[in-house]
N, C-alpha and C positions, 0 to 999 in steps of 0.2 A: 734058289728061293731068295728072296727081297725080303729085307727090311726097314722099317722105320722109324728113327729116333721123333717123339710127338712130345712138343709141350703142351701141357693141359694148365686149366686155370687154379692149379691145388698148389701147394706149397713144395713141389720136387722139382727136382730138374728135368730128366725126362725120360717117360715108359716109350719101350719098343712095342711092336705093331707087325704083326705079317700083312707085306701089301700081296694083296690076292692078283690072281694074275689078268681078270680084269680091269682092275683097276693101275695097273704098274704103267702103260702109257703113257696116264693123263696124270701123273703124280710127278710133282718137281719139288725142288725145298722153297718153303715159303706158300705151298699149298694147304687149303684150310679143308682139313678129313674128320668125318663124325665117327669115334671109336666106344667102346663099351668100356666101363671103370668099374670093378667087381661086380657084384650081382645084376643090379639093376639101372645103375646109373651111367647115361651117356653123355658124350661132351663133345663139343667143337676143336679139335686143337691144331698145332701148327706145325708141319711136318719140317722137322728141324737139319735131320740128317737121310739119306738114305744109303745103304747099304748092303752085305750079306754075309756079316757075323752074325750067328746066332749065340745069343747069350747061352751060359750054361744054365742045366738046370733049374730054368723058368718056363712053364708053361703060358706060353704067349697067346693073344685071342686075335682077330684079323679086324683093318679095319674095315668100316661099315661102308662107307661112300666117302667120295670126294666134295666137296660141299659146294664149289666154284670152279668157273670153267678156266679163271685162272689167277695166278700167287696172290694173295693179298699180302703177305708183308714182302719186302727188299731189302736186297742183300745189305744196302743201309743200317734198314734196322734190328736187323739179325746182328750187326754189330755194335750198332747203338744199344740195344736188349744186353748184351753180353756184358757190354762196359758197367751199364748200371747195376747188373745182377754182382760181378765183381768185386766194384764198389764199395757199394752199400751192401754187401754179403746177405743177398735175399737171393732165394730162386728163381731159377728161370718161368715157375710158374707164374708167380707170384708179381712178374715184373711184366709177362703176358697179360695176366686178369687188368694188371692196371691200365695196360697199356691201350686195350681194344674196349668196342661197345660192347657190354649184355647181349645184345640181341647174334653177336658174331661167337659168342664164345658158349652158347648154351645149347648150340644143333640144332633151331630151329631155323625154320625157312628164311630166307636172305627176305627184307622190303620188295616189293616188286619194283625194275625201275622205272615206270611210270609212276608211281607212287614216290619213291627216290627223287625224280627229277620234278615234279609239284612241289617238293621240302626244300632243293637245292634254288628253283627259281624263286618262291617264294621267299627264301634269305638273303639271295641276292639282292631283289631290288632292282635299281633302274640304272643306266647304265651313267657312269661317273662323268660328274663337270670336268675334271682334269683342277688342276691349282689352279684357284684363283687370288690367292694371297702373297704375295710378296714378305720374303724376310725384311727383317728391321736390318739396317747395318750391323748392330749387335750381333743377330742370328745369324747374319750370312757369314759374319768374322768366326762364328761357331761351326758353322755348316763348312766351309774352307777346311780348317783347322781339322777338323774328325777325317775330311776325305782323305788330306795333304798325309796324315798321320796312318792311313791303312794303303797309302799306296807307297809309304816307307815302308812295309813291312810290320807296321801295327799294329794286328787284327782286331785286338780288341782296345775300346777305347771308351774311356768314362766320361762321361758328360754331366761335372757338376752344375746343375744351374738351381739356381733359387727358386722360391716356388713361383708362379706367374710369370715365368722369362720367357716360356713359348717355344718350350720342349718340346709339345708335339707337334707343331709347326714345321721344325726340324727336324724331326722325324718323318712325316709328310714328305720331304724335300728328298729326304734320303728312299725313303722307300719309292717315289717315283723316279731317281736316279738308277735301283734296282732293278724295274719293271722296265728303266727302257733298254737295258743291261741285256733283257730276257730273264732274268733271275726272277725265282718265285723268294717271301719275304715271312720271316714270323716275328708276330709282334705281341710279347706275352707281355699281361699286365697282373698284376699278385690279387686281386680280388673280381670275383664274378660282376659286382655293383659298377666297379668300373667300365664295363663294355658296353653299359649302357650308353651312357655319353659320348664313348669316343666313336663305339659302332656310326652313329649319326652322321660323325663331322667327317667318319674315313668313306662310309659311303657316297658321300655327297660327291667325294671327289674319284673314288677308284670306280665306283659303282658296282658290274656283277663282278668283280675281280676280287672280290671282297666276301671271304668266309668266316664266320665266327663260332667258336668251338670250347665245352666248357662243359663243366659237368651238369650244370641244369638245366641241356638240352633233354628234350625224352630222348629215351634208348633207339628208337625210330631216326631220330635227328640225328646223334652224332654219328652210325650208320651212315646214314642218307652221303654225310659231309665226308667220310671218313673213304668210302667209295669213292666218292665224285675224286680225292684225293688221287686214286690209284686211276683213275680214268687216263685219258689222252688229253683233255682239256682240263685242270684240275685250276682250284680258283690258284691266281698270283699272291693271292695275301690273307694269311691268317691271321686273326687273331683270336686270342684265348688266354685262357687261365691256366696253369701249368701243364695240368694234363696233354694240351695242343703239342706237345713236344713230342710227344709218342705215335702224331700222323704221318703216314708216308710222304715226305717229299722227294722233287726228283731231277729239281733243278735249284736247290736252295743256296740263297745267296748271302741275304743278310737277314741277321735275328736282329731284335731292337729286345732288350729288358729296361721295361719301365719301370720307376720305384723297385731299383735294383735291392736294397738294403731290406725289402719288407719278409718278415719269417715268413710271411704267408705262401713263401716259393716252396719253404720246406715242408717234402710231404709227412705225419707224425705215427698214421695208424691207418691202415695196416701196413705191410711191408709192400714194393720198396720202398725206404725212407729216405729215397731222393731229394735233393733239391733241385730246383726246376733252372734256376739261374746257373750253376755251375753245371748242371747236365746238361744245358742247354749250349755252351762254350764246350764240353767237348762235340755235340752234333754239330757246330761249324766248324771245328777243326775236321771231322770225316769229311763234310762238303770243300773243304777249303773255301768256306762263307768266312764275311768280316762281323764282328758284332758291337753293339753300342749298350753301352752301359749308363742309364739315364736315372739322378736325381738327386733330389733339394739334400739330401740326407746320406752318403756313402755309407757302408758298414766299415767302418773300421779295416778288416782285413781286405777288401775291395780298395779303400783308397790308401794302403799300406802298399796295395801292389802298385799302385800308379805312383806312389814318393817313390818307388825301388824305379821306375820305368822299365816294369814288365807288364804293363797297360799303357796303352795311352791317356792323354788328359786333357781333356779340355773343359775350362771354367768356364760361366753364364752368370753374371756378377750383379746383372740388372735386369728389372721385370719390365715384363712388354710395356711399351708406349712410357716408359718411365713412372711408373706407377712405384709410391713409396712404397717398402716392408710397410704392414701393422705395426700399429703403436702396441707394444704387450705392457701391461698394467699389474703389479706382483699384490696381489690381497693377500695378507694372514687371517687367514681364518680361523687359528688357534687364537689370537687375542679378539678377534670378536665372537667368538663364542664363548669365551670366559666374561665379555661383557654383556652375553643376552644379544648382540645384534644381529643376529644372521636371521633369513625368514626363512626357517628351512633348509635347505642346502646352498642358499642365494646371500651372497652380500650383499649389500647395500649399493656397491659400487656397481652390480653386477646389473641389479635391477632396474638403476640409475640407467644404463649405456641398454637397455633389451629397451624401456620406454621409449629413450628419445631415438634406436633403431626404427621401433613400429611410429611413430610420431611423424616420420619423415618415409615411412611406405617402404620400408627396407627392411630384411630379414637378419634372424639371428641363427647360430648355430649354438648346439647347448652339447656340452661331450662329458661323457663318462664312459670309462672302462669296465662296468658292468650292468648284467642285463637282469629281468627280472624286478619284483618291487626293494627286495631286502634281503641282505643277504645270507640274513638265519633272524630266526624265531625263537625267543625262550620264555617257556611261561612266569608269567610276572607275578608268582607264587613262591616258585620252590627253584627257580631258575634253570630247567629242564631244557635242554637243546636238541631238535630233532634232528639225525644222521642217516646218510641211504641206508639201509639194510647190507650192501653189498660193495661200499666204499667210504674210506675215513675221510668224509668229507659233511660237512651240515649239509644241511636241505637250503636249496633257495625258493623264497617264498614268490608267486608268482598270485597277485590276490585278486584278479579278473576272472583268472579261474579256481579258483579256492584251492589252487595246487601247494605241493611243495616241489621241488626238482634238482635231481641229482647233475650239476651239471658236466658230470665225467662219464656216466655209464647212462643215463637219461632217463632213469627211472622216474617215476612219478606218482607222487602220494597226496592223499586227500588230508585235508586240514585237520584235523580229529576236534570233537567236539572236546573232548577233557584230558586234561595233560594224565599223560599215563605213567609220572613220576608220584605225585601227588594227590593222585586220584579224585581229590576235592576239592573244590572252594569254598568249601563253608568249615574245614577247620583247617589247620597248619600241618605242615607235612610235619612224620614222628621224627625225633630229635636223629635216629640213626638213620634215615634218608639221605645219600647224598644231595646235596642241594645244587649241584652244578655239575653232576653228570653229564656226561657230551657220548653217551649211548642209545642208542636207539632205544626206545619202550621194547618187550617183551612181544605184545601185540603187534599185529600189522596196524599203521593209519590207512584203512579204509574205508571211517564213515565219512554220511557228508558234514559238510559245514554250515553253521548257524552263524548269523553275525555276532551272537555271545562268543564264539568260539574264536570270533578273529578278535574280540576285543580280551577274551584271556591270555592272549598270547601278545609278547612286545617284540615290534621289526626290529633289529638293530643291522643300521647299515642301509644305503640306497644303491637302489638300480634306476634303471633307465624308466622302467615302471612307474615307479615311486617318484620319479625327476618330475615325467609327463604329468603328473597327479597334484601337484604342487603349484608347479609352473601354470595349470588350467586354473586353479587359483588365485593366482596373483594377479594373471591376464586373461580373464576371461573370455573375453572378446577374440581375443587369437585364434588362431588358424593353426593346431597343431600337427605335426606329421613327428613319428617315429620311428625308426630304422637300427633292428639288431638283431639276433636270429629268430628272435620269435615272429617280428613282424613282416622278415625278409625272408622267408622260409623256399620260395619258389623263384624262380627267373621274373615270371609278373610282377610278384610283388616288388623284388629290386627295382624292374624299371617303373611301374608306376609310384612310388615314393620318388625316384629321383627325379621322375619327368614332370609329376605335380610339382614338385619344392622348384626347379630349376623354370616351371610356366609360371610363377607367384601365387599358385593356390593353399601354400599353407607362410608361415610369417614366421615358426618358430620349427627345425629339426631337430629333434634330440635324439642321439645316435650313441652308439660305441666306434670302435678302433675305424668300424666301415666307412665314417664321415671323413676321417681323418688320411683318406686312400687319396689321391688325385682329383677326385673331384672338382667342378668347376662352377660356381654359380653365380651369375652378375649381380647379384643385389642384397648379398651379405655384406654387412656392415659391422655387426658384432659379433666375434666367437668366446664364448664362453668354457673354459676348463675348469671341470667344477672338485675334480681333486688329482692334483695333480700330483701327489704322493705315493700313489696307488701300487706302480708299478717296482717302484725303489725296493719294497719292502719284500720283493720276489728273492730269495734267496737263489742268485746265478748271478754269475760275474758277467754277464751283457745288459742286466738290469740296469745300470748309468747310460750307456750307451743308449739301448731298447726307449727308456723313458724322455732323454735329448731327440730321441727320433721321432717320438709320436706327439709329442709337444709340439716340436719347430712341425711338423705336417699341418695338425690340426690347427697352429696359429693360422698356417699360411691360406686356408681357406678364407681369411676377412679380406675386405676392398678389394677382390683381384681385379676390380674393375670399377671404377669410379673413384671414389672421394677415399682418401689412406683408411684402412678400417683398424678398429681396437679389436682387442684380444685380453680379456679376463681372467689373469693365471692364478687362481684359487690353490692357495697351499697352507699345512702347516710348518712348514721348511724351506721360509722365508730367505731363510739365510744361506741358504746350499748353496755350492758354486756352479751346478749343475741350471739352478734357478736362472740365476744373472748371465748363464752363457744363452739359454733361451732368449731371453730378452735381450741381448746384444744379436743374436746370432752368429753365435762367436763358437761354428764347427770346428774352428784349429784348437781352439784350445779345450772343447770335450777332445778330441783326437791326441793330441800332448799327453793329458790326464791320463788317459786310458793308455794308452800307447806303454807307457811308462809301466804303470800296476803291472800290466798284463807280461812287459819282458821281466819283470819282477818274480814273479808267479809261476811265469810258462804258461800261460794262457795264448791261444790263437791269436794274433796270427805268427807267432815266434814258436809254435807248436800246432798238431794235429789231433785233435780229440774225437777218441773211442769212445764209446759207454757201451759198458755190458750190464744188460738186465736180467736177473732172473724173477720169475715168479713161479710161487706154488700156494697151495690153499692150505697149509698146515706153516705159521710165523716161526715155531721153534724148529722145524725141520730145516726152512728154509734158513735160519740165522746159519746152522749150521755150514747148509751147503755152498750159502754165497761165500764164507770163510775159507774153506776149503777150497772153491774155485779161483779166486782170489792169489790163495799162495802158490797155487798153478800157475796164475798169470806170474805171478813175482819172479818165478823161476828162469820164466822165458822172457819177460820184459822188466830185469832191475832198473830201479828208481824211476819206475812211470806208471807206476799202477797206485790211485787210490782208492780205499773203500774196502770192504763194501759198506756203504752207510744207507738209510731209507732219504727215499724222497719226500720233497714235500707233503705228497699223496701216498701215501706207503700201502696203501690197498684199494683196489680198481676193480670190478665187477665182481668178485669173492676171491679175488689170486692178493697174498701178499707181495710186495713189491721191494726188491733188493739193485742199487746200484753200483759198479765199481768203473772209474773211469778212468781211462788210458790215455797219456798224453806222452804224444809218439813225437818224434822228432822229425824233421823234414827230409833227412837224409835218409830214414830208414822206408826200404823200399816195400808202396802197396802191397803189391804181391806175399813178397814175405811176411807181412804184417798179419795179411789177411789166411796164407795158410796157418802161421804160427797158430791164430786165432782159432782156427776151425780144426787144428789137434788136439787143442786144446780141451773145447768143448769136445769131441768124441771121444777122447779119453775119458774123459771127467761124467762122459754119459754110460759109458760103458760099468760104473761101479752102478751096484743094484738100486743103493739109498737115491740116485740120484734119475730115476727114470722116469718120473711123476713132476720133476720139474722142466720148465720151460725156458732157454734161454735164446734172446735176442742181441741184435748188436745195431746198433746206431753210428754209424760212422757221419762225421761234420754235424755233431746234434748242435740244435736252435738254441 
């Protein structure tokens, strides 16, 4: 009798399976079988192993069919899948669910391919002009430099270049270097908004060789894409958004990581909690592919490895066609607000440089790191602050739709007409009320809202809502466009916002972190940063670093083309040294600063950081048991374990939330780390108290 090891899309590594004798011919590993999962529920999964030990004492079920006439995954990524499951210590389910479409993992019928190949030609497109642009001498001294350094033996190589230097240019250069190699090419960039623009410029020139892959394809699409993959003809060039790293390639040569430094590589919820940048460097090392590491901004530990030369490096020192940096402009906005002069969230200076932008038929960009009108409500009575029901966080007020919104679990509450601290306005709360509770009411907020009701409650704090709201005020006549998850919720919506702002049909963008991604648009003149504080205040030690990074980004969106553009750095921490390295662009010496703290500390990159999570829905059970887990780690890892302390957010959809984090040394090996790890927790699960909590692990957390 045969059996079969099957990953299924659930959180284990993998149930066995009798293959019936039917089905034992046509069955190999890397074959996609529809099997039964207790009572009632069936799945798609991926026959991992096959064999003829029978487990003891398991009543085994057989499986159902085979689902494809043949393997969808490769022995590639049966390896790839391993490394990451490893890793980042998630199961092999867990790194299958991510890895494949919906539509492959739930036993229903495959696309038909006529259906398939209508999705595959319609993304294509038309067949590619081939290069028509020549590098600048700058570029090509860059495009030299990265090949000369991976045919030393280099494989990977960082390509710092400033913003506007004409990075993908050379990229372009390199990836038709690949294709005429025969090598097929992946080219991940950290945000979905991104593919819109570059999709254009790469088609134009690769044409049908040109796949784009991402999670806001429908479940049909990345299917469609994901097949065509495994075909005989599969497209030469990906590109996507991290996910693309989990498609079968089969000749891959070279990856390109754009905006290498951005978290948005790292994946946070659910498991695996990969990063897509460093997963993505060991899938070239299986290929023995070369990769480039591309942008205005390094991470720290990224250009810590290129000072060592265990990366290569190459600089881009000047923007296309000589085009100056922006002029950055430092406003305090804590002394004009103490003088009355701000309009709003706008200085004077700000409004000054957005007029004489629209005056001369040139746009602006307007940035803030959050989204929504305000970023909590409290009645302007008794000073009552609404909180989710289900996480220690306020409500964000969203006032188009009279919502409130949890922006961690995404719950959604209606505005209540009367503060349910206070219950009245027409006398004063009793003297033993507290008067600045930060508890939710008793009551659900379920009714609706009255305009009385929004004028009893005061916003404090601005979103990207509240920005729009303003800014239509001041300039009427504008042309506004918005872009942040409310308004970018779909694949359309990303590309129609970038494709109107980048045709001149709106004058003014006002975005979050997504503006401040690669983007490219000729006819910005002024960017505005409207609090540049924001992010300092994040209690983690990449918070100096994280806020240098999204600054110098979101500067370099002004002038990339025409006449030098300004940049509006709205702060009340004028004085930081953080401040004045933006405005110089002066990366070596954030990199110094940092560098220093961190070997100070034991902070990465001079160490390797763990976090262990637990949660449970009882706070004083859990105090306990993260304490106890805690002195388990101590045991097995002295002087590297901190905590357990709460997080910022200390409770996320009703589980309390406990941290302790591990900082491991370089020399101490994965493996060991990670079994120590995983004795750990099963000892520690095995006492009774502790069988109702949950723990996770995050290994290289954001």
């Amino acid at each position: 009798m045969r059996f079969a090891d099957v990953i299924l899309p659930v959180p284990f590594e993998t149930f066995t399976y009798i293959v019936p004798d039917a089905l034992s011919a046509g069955l190999v590993r890397g074959s996609r079988v529809v099997v039964p999962l207790g009572k009632n529920k069936h799945y798609a999964g991926i026959v991992a192993r096959l064999h003829t030990q029978q487990p003891p004492d398991v009543q085994l079920k057989e499986i159902e069919r085979v689902a494809d006439a043949q393997p969808v995954v490769n022995e590639q990524q049966f390896q790839f899948w391993q490394w990451i499951a490893d890793y980042y210590m998630s199961p092999l389910g867990d790194v299958y669910k991510a890895a494949f479409p919906s539509r492959l993992k739930d036993g229903e019928a495959p696309t038909p391919k006529r259906t398939r190949r209508t999705i595959v030609d319609r993304m294509a497109g038309h067949a590619g002009a081939g290069i028509t642009h020549p590098l600048s001498p700058a570029q090509q001294t860059a495009f030299d430099q990265i090949v000369q350094q991976w045919a030393s033996g280099q494989t990977t190589v960082l390509l710092h270049g400033v913003t506007s230097s004409g990075k993908t240019e050379i990229y372009i250069h390199l990836i038709q270097r690949a294709l005429d190699a025969g090598q097929q090419v992946l080219y991940l960039l950290p945000e979905i908004a991104l593919t819109t623009q570059i999709t254009d410029r790469l088609r134009h020139v690769f044409g049908s060789r040109l796949g784009v892959y991402h999670s806001k394809f429908t479940d049909a699409e990345r299917e469609a894409i994901y097949r065509h993959q495994l075909s005989a003809e599969p497209y030469d060039v990906i590109l996507g958004a991290r996910s693309s790293i989990f498609l079968p390639f089969q000749r891959l040569g070279l990856i390109i990581v754009d905006e290498e430094h951005e978290t948005s590589y790292k994946q946070q919820d659910p498991q695996p909690r990969y990063h897509a940048r460093n997963a993505a460097l060991v899938l070239a090392r299986q290929f023995g592919a070369t990769t480039l590491l591309g942008t205005a901004t390094p991470s720290i530990e990224t250009y810590h490895l290129a000072q060592d030369g265990r990366y290569g490096y190459v600089p881009l020192t000047e923007r296309f066609r000589g085009l100056e940096l922006p002029r950055v402009e430092v406003v305090d906005i804590k002394r004009l607000r103490f003088q009355k002069r701000m309009k709003g969230a706008f200085s004077p200076r700000l409004v000054e440089a957005i007029t004489e932008a629209l005056s001369h038929r040139e746009q602006a960009i307007l940035f803030l790191n959050r989204r929504g009108f305000s970023n909590l409500i409290t009645c302007n009575r008794c000073g009552w602050v609404p909180h989710c029901q289900h996480c220690d966080v306020s409500l964000t007020l969203h006032k188009r739709t009279h919502t409130l919104v949890c922006h961690y679990c995404g719950a959604v509450y209606q505005l209540p007409e009367h503060c349910p601290s206070c219950h009245s306005y027409d006398t004063p709360p009793a003297l033993d009320t507290p008067p600045t509770s930060l508890r939710p009411a008793p009551a659900p907020l379920h009714v609706s809202a009255s305009h009385d009701a929004q004028e009893r409650f005061v916003p404090i704090g601005a979103g990207t809502e509240r920005i729009e709201e303003q800014i239509a005020r001041l300039f009427p006549s504008a042309r506004l466009l918005r872009m942040d998850l409310d308004t970018a919720k779909t694949r359309t919506a990303y590309e129609k916002i970038v494709g109107d702002f980048a045709a001149g049909e709106a004058d003014i963008l006002i975005g979050t972190q997504m503006v401040t991604k690669g983007l490219d648009f000729d006819h910005v003149s002024v960017v505005g940063i409207l609090d540049a504080d924001t992010m300092l205040n994040v209690p983690d030690f990449r918070s100096y670093e994280r806020t240098f990074h999204l600054l110098s980004q979101v500067a370099g969106r002004a002038g990339r083309k025409g006449r030098q553009g300004t940049v509006i750095l709205q702060t009340r921490s004028a004085d930081l040294p953080l401040i004045q390295q933006v405005v110089d662009n002066d990366y070596e010496g954030m990199y110094r600063d940092q560098l220093a703290e961190r070997e100070l500390f034991r902070y990465p990159p001079f160490t390797r950081l763990i976090y262990v999570f637990l949660r449970h829905r009882d706070n004083d059970i859990l105090e306990h048991l993260a304490e106890d887990f805690a002195q388990l780690l101590r045991q097995r890892f002295p002087d590297m374990v901190l905590g357990p302390d709460r997080p910022a957010v200390s409770r996320v959809q009703s589980l309390f939330i406990r941290k302790i984090m591990l900082k491991v040394p370089h020399t101490a090996p994965p493996a060991a780390v990670r079994q120590t790890l995983y004795d750990t927790q099963r000892a520690f699960l095995e006492r009774f108290a502790a069988t109702h909590v949950n723990i996770y692990f995050d290994a290289d957390p954001m």
